[in-house]
N, C-alpha and C positions, 0 to 999 in steps of 0.2 A: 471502430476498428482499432482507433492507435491507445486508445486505454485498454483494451484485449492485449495488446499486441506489447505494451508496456509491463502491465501484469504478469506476463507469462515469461518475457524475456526476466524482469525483475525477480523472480520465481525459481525460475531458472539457474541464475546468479546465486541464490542465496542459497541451491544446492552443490555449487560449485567453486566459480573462480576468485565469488564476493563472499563467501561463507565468512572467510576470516573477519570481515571487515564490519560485515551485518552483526558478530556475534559480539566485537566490539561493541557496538549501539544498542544492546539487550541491558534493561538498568540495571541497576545494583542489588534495589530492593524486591525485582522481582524473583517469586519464587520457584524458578525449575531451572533446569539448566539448561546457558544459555545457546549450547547447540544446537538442544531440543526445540527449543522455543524459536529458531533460526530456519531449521528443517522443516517444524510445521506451519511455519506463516509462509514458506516456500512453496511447499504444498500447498495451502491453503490460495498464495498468489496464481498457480498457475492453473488452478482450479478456477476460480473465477477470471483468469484472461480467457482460459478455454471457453468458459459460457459465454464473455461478452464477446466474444467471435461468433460463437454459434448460434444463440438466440435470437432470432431475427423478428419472431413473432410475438404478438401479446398473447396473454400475459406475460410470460416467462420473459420477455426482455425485461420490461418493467422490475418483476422479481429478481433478474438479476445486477441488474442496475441498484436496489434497494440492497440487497446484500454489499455488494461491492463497497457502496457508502458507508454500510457500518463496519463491513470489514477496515477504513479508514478512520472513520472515529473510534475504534477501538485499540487499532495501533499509535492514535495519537500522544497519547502516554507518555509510550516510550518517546516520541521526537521529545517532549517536553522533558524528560529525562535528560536525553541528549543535551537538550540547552542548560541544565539548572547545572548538572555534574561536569559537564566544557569537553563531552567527551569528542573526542577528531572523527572523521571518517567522512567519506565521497568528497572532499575540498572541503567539509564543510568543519574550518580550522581556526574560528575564529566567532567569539561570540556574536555578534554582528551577523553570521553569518548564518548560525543556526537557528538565531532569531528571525531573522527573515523566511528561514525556512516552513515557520511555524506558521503563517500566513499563506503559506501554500496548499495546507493542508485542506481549510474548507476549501478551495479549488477542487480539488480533487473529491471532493463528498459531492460538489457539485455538477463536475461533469459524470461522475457514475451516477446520479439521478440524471441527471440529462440523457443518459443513454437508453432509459425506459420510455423519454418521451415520446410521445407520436405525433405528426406532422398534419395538418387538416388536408384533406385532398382539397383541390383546385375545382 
């Protein structure tokens, strides 16, 4: 529930109060614009915290757990953007800082597969 619940708040944000600061962190070389690209991974976040709330059953947790994770390797890019160009945003204002961050990311590919797991009954 609290990666549903982080996603969709996250999601949220990036159509709203964080917009400015997410559109910040869109790299340089990528090619659309980067409000577009802010709105649809917005979407896209609260789209999947929706399902990892809702999916309670196999398959479809499992599937949505598998999604969620690539939806994370595939924004990872841009974190790595983030570090190489030094761009600021969430505190995260200091090389150091966004480097660390970048080891957070498999965390997160990890607990969105963990979310499909299933537990052996007793």
């Amino acid at each position: 529930m609290a990666l549903g619940t982080f996603l969709a708040g996250a999601g949220i944000g990036h159509m709203t109060v964080l917009r400015d600061e997410f559109q910040a962190q869109v790299p340089s070389w990528f090619p659309a614009d980067p409000d577009l690209v802010v709105l649809g991974s917005g979407v896209a976040e609260i789209g999947l915290g929706v399902s990892n709330l809702a999916a309670w059953r196999q398959p479809a947790r499992s599937r949505v757990g598998a999604l969620t994770a690539a939806f994370f390797v595939v924004i990872f890019p841009g974190n790595i953007a983030q570090y190489l160009e030094r761009k600021d945003g969430f505190g995260l204002d200091t090389d150091n800082k966004r480097l660390i961050r970048l080891f957070f990311q498999p965390l997160l590919v990890a607990a969105a597969l963990s979310t499909g797991e299933t537990r052996k009954k007793r």
